[in-house]
C-alpha positions as CSV (number, residue, x, y, z in Angstrom):
1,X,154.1,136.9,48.4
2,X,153.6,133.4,46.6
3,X,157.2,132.8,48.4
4,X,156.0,133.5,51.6
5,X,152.9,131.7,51.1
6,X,155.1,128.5,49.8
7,X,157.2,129.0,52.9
8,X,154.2,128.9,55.0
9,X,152.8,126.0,53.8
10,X,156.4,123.9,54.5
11,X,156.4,125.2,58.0
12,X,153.1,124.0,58.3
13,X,153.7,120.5,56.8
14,X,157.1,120.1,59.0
15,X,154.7,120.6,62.2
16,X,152.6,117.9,61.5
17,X,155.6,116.2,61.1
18,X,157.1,116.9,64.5
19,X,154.1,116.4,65.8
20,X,153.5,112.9,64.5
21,X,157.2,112.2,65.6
22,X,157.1,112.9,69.4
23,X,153.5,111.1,69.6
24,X,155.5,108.3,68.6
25,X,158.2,108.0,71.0
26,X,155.2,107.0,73.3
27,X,152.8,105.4,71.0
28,X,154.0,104.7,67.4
29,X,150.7,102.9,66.5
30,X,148.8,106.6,67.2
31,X,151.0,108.3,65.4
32,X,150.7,106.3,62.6
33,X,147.0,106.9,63.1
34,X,147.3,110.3,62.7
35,X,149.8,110.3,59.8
36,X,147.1,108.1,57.8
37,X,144.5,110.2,58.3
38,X,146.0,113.2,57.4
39,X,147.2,111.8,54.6
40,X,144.0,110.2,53.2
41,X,142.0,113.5,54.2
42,X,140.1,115.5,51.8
43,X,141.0,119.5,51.7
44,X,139.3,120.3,47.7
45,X,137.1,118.6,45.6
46,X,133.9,120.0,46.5
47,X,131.5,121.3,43.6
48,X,132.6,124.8,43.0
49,X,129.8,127.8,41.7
50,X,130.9,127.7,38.3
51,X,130.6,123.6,38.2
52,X,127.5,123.7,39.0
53,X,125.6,124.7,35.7
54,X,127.5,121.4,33.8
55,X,126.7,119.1,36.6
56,X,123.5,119.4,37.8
57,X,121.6,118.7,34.7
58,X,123.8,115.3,34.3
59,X,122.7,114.2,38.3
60,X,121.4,110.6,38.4
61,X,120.9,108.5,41.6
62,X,122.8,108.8,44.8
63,X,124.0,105.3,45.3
64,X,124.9,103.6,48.9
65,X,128.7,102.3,49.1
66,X,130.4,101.9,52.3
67,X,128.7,104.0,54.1
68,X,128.4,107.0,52.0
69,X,126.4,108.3,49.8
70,X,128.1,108.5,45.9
71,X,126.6,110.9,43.4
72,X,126.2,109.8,40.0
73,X,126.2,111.4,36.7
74,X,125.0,110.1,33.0
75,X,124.9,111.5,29.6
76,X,123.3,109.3,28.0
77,X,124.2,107.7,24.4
78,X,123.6,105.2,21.8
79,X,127.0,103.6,22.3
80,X,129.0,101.4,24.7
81,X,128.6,102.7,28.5
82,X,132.3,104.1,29.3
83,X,132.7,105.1,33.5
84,X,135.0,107.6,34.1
85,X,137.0,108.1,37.6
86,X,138.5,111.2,38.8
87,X,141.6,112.0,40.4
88,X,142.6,113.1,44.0
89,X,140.8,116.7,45.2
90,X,138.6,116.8,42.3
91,X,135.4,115.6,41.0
92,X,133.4,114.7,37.6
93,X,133.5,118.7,36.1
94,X,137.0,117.5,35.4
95,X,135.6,115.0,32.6
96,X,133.8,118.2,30.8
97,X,136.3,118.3,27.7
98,X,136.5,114.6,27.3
99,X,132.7,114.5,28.0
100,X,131.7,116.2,25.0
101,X,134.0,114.6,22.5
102,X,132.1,111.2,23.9
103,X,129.1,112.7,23.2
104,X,129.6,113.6,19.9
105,X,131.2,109.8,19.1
106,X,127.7,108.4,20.6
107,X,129.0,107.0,24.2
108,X,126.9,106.7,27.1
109,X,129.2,108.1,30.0
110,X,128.8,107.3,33.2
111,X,130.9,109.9,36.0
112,X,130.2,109.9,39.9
113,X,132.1,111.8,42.6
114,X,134.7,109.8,45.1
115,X,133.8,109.6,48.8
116,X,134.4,113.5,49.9
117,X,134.8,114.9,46.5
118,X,131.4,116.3,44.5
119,X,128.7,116.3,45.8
120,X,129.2,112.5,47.3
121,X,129.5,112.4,51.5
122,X,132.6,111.6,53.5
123,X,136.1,113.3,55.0
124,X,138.3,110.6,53.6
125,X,139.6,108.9,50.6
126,X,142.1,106.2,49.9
127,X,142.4,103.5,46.8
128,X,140.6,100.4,48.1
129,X,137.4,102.7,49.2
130,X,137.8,104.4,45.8
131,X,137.4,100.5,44.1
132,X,134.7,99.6,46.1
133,X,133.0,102.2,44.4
134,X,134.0,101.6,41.1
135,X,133.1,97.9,41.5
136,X,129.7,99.2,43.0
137,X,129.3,101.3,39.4
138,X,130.5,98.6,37.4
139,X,127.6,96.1,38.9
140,X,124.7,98.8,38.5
141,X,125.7,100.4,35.5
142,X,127.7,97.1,33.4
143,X,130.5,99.3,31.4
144,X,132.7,99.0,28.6
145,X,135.4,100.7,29.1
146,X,136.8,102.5,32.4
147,X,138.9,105.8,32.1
148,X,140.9,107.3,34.9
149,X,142.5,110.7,36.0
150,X,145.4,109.6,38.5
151,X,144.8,108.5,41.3
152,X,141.9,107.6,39.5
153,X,143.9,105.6,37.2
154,X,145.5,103.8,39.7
155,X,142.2,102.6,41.5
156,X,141.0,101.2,37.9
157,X,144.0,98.7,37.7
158,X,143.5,97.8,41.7
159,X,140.0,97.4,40.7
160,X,141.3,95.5,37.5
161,X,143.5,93.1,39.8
162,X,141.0,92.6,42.1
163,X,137.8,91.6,40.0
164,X,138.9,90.0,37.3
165,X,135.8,88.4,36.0
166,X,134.0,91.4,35.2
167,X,133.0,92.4,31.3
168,X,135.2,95.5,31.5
169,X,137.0,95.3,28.2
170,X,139.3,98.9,27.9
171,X,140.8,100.5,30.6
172,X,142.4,104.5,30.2
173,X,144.7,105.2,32.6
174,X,146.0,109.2,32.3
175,X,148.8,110.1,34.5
176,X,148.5,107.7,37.3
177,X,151.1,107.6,40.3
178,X,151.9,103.4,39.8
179,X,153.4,102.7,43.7
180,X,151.8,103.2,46.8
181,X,155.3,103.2,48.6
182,X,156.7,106.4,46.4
183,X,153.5,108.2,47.1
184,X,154.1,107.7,51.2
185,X,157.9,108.1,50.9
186,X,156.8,111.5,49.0
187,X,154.7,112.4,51.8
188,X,157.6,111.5,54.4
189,X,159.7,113.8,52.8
190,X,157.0,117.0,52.7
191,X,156.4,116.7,56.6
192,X,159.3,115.5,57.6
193,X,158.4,112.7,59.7
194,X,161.1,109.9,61.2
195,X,161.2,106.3,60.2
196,X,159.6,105.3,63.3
197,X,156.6,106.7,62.2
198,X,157.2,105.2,58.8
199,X,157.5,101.8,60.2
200,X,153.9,102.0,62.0
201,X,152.3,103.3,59.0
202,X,152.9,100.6,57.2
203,X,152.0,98.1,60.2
204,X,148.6,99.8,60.5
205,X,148.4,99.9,56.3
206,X,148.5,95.5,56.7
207,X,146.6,95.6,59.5
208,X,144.1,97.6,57.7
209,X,144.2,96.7,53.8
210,X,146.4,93.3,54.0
211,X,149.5,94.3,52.1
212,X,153.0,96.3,52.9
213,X,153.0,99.4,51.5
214,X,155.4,98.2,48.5
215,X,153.0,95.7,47.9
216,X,150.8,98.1,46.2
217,X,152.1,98.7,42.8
218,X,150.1,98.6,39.8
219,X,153.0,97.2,37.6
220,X,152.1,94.0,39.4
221,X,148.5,94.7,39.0
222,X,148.4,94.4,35.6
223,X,151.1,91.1,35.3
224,X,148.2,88.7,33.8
225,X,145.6,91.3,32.5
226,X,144.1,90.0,29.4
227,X,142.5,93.4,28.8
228,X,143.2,96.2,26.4
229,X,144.6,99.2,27.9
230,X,145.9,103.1,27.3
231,X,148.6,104.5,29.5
232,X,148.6,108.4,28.8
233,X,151.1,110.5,30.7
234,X,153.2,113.4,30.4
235,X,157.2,113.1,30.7
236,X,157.1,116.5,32.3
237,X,154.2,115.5,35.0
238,X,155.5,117.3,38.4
239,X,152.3,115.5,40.3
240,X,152.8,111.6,39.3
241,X,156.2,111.0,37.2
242,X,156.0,109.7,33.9
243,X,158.0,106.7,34.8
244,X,155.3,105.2,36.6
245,X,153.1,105.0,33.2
246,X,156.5,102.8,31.8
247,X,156.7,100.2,34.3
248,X,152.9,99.7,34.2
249,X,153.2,99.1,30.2
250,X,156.6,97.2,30.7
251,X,154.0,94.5,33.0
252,X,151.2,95.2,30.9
253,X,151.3,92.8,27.9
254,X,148.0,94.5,26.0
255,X,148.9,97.8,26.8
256,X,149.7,100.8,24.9
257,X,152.1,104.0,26.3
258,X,151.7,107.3,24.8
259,X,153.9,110.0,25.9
260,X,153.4,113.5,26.0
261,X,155.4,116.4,27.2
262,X,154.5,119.9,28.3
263,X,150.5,119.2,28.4
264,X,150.9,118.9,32.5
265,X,149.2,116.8,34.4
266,X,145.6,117.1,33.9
267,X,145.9,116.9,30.3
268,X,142.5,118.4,29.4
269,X,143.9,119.1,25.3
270,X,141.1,117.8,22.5
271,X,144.5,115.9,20.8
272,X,144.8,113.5,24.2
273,X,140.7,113.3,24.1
274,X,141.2,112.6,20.8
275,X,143.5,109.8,21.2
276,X,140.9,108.4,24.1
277,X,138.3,108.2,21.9
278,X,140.5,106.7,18.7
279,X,141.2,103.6,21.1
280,X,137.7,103.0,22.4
281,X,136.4,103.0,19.4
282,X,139.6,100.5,17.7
C-alpha cells in the first residue's frame, strides 16, 4: 500500500511537470508562474488538535507584516529574549522540547507562526517573506539570539545578511538547506519539468526578489558576519544534506559545526537542546 501510495504521489508530481512544460512552449513566463507558486505553496502546517493545548496558553498579539496577519507566542523569562523560527510545513509546537529546556535556563522565548503555517494567515511562503517577518519580530520584540529549524535556519542568515545593524548577537541554525539553486534543481527533478521552464523561473525569481537563483546561498551570507553562530545538522539528514551546514561554517569565521548522525532531521533529542542552550548561555 505505502508503495502504491509513493507511486501515486510521483505520478502526480510528473503531471504538474508536463503540465508546466507544454504551457511553456507558448508562454514560458506563465509557466514559470505556475511552477513558483506551486512550489512556494503551503499543503501542512496548520495547528493540529493535539497542538492546541501547548499553544494557546503561550498566544500573544497578532502582528501586521506584509499583508498578513502573524501569530505570536511568548513564555516569558528572566533572561535574554531568544526568537525562534520554524521550518517549512510546520509551526511553533515544533519548539515544545527546546521550549522547556529554555524555560528551565530562565529565557524569555519568543515563537510566531510563518505566513500560512499556525494559526498566522496566507497560502504562500518563501525566504524573503519569511525575513520580513523575522525583521518585523526583531524590531517589536529586540532579541538576543535567533534559533532556526531549516528553512527556518536559512531565513535567519538572509535576515543576517540583510540587516546587519541589528543587536542580534547568536544565531542557531539546525539543519538548514544552504542554496536556493539545489532546492529548485531538487524540485526539477521531482516533477520533472524541462530547462525551459527552468530558465523562466529564474527570470521571474530576478524580476521578483533581485538575484539569480544561485545567488541565494547562505555560505555567502555569512562571508563578513561578525556574529556568533551554531550550525547543527545531521550527516544522515534525507530533507537538507549535511553538506550545506559545512560550506556555511567554511564562510562563517565565528561559527561553530556540530555533527550528528542518525537523530534525523528535526532533531527534537534533549542532548542537541542541550547543546543550544550550552552556547547561548557561553
Amino acid at each position: 500500500m505505502n508503495e502504491f501510495r509513493a507511486f501515486l504521489k510521483t505520478l502526480f508530481a510528473k503531471a504538474y511537470g508536463t503540465y508546466f512544460n507544454l504551457v511553456a512552449l507558448l508562454s514560458p513566463d506563465r509557466a514559470a508562474a505556475l511552477a513558483f507558486q506551486t512550489f512556494a505553496k503551503v499543503r501542512k502546517g496548520r495547528v493540529q488538535p493535539m497542538q492546541k493545548d501547548f499553544l494557546e496558553g503561550a498566544k500573544h498579539s497578532l502582528e501586521a507584516v506584509s499583508g498578513h496577519q502573524i501569530q505570536t507566542y511568548q513564555w516569558t523569562g528572566p533572561g535574554p529574549r531568544v526568537l525562534l523560527i520554524h521550518g517549512w510545513e510546520s509551526n511553533t509546537f515544533r519548539w515544545r522540547n527546546l521550549i522547556g529546556i529554555l524555560r528551565e535556563a530562565g529565557f524569555h522565548i519568543i515563537a510566531f507562526d510563518a505566513p500560512a503555517h499556525g494559526y498566522s494567515t496566507g497560502k504562500i511562503l518563501h525566504v524573503p517573506l519569511y525575513a520580513e517577518c523575522v525583521q518585523h519580530m526583531v524590531e517589536t520584540f529586540e532579541p538576543r539570539y535567533i534559533i532556526g529549524h531549516s528553512v527556518g535556519g536559512m531565513t535567519a542568515l538572509y535576515h543576517a545578511h540583510r540587516h546587519p545593524e541589528n543587536s542580534v548577537e547568536k544565531i542557531v541554525t539546525i539543519g538548514s538547506p544552504a542554496e536556493f539553486e539545489e532546492i529548485v534543481l531538487s524540485y526539477q527533478k521531482m516533477l520533472g519539468f524541462n530547462n525551459r521552464v527552468l530558465r523562466a523561473f529564474d527570470a521571474l525569481i530576478h524580476k521578483e526578489f533581485g538575484f539569480h537563483m544561485h545567488e541565494f546561498a547562505t555560505p555567502r551570507f555569512v562571508e563578513g558576519n561578525t556574529r556568533k553562530g551554531l550550525l547543527l545538522h545531521d550527516k544522515l539528514d534525507r530533507i537538507a544534506p549535511f553538506h550545506a551546514s559545512r560550506k556555511v561554517h567554511q564562510a562563517w569565521k565565528d561559527s561553530l559545526l556540530v555533527p550528528t548522525e542518525g537523530l534525523g532531521h528535526s532533531m527534537h533529542q534533549e542532548e542537541v537542546n542541550r547543546k543550544i542552550v550550552d552556547f547561548l548561555k557561553s
